[in-house]
C-alpha positions, -999 to 999 in steps of 0.1 A, spaced: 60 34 247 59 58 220 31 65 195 25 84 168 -5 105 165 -6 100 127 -19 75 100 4 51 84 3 53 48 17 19 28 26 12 -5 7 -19 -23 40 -36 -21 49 -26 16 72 -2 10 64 31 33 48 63 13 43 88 39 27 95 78 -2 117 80 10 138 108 42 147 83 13 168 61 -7 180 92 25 198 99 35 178 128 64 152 133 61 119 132 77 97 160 93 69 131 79 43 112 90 16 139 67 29 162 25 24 167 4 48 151 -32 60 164 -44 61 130 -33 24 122 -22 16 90 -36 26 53 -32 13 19 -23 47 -6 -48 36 -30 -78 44 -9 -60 77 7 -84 105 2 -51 131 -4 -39 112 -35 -55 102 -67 -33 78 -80 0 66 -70 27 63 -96 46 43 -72 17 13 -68 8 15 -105 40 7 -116 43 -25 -87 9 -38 -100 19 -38 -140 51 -57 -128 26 -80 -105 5 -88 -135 30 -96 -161 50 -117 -140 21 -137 -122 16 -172 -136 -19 -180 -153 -45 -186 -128 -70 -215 -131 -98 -222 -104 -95 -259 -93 -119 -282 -114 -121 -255 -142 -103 -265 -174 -84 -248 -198 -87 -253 -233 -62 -244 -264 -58 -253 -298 
């Protein structure tokens, strides 16, 4: 079985941004496959500030999510 020495690095809506081993300099064995670093979300990557990518996804998230109300919380409008 092949695996990749690398870190899996995901977008917050699951598309792929990178593999660690790709920046080390090394090759990555495919996306498909394991990798020994397991997987991380780009927003807590310590070689990126902030993704364009995942801000974008989260501003469509948040205008297009329905209004959220806890159960046995009411809400009230004039």
């Amino acid at each position: 079985m092949t695996i990749c020495n690398g870190c899996l690095v995901v977008h917050r809506d699951g598309d792929i941004a990178y593999c660690s081993e790709e920046i080390d300099g090394g090759l990555c064995a495919g996306n498909d496959f394991c990798h020994l670093g397991g997987v991380l979300a780009c927003r807590v990557s310590p070689r990126s500030s902030r993704c364009l990518h995942c801000d974008l996804v989260m501003q469509r998230r948040l205008r297009t999510a329905p209004h959220f109300v806890p159960e046995g919380l009411y809400e009230y409008s004039n």
